[in-house]
N, C-alpha and C positions, 0 to 999 in steps of 0.2 A: 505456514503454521505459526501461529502465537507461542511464544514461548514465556514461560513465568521460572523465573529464577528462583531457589528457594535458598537462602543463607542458612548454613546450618551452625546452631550457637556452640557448636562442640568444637569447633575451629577460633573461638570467637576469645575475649582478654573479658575472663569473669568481672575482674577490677574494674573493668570500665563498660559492662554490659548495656545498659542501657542508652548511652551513649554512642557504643556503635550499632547497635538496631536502629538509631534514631538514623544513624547515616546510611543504613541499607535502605531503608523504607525512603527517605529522600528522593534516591537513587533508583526509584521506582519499582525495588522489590514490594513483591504483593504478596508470598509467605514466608514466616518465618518456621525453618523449621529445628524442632527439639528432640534430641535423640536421648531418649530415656533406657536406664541400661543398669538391670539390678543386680552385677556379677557374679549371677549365675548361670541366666540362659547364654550373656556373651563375659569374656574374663574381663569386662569394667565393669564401674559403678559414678554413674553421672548424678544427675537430677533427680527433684521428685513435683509433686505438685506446686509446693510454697514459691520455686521460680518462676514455673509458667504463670503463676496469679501475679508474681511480679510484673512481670514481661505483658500482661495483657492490660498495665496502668500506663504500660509508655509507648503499643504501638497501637496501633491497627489494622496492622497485618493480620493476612489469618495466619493463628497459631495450630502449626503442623504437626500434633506430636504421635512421635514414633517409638511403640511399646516396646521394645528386645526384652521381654523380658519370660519366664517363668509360667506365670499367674498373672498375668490383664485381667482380668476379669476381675480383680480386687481390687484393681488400681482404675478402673475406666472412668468410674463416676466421679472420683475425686478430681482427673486431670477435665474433664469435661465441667465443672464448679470452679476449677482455678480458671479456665477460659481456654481451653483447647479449642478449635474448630473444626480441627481433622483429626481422628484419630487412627492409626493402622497397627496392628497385630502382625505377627509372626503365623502362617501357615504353618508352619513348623513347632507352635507351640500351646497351639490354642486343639482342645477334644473336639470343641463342638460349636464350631465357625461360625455356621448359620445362626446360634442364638449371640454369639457373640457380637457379630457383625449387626443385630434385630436391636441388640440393648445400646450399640452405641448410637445407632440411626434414631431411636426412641426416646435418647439424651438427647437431641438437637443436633448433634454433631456428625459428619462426612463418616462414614468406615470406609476403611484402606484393609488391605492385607498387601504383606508384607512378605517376600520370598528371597530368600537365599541362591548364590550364585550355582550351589551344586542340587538344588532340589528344581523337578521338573515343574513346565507348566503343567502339567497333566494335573497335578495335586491341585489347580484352580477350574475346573472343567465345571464341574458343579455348582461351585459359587462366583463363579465370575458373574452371574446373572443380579448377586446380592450384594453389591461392592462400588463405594461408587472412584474409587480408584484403585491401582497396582502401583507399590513400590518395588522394584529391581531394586534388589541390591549388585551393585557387582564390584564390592569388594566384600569379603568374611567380616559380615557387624563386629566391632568390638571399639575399635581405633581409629581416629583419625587421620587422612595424610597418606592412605595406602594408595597401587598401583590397581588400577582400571585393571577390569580381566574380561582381556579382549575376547573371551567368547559367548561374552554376553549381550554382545550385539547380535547376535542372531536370533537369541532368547526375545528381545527387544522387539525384533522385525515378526517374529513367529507370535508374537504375544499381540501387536497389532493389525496382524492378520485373523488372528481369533478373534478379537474383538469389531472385525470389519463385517466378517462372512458374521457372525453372527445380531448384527447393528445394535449393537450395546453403546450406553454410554457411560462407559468407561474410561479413565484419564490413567495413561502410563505416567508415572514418576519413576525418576532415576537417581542412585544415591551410592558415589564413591570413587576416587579418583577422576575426578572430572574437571576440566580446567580445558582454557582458549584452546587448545591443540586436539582435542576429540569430541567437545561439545558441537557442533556442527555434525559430526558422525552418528553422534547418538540422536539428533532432531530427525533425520533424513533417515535411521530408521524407525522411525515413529515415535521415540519420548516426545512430552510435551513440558512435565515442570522437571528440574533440573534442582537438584543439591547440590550445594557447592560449599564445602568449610572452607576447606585451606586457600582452596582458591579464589575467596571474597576476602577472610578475615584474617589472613597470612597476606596479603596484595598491602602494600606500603600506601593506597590508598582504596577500602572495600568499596566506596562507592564508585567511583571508576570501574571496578571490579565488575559490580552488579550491570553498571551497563556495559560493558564491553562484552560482556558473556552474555549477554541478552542478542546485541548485533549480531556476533557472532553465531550464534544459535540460527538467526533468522536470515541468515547467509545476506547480512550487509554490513557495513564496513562502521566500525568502533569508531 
């Protein structure tokens, strides 16, 4: 299976942003992804549009951004005008998905939903049909740098089983504590794009980073 590494810039040296994106994408990452976070739906407060329109002057990666927030629905068309490419919601936060998921697709841009390590796949039954990828969280949205919770590997493997028996095309993404040591675990049960903070833009050198968790991923050798 292909694996696409996604750098996520919330691990990343704001001071020197643009500069290491330039070195992720070198390094043959293909998204960049943007964790947007209004300190309400999670206890931070990150980004808002004016970065992502930053970020879409210096790469050309696709810009990944991920709503935590409230209220998306107020925000979607602004981050899709700054140059988002994918955008994904929170299951857990959005009334009424179907239209949500209809207005981003309608922008131009990919919709995702976005699920929490303690909320069921059940809550995606109905719209996995509308979506053209699933983010796994499996650490609690908020912070950076947390521990993987290993029972969301099965979440993983039961979420690529739904999406087999029913021949969807749908792309699992994975996003939280993920680094060399379990990335291989989580491809083999079925993720396909990988977020990685701390462990691309905390690595003494992220480009190295980005391909070494790539190999790794594709069970060959860095």
């Amino acid at each position: 299976m292909s694996v696409k590494i996604a750098p996520s810039i919330l691990s990343a040296d704001f001071a020197r942003l643009g500069e290491d994106v330039r070195v992720v994408e070198a390094a043959g990452a293909e998204i960049l992804h943007v964790d947007v976070m209004d300190g309400h739906y999670v206890p931070n407060l990150t980004i808002g549009p004016p970065v992502v329109a930053a970020l879409r002057k210096v790469t050309n990666m696709i810009v990944d951004t991920h709503l935590m927030m409230t209220n998306p629905d107020d925000f979607i068309e602004a981050f899709r005008d700054a140059g988002a490419d994918m955008i994904s919601v929170h299951v857990e936060a959005v009334a009424h998905l179907h239209r949500t998921l209809d207005a981003i697709r309608k922008l131009g841009a990919r919709p995702g939903v976005a699920i929490n390590p303690g909320t069921s796949l059940s809550t995606l039954d109905e719209i996995l049909p509308h979506t053209d990828f699933i983010l796994i969280m499996t650490v609690n949205p908020g912070f950076g740098g947390q521990k993987f919770i290993q029972t969301c590997l099965s979440k993983i493997a039961r979420l690529r089983a739904m999406i087999t028996e029913r021949n969807l095309d749908v792309h699992i993404e994975v996003d939280g504590g993920i680094g060399m040591s379990n990335i291989r675990t989580l491809v083999e049960h079925g993720a396909e794009w990988i977020v990685a903070g701390s462990a691309v833009f905390g690595a003494p050198d992220p480009g190295a980073a980005v391909k070494a968790l790539r190999a790794r991923g594709e069970g060959v050798e860095a």
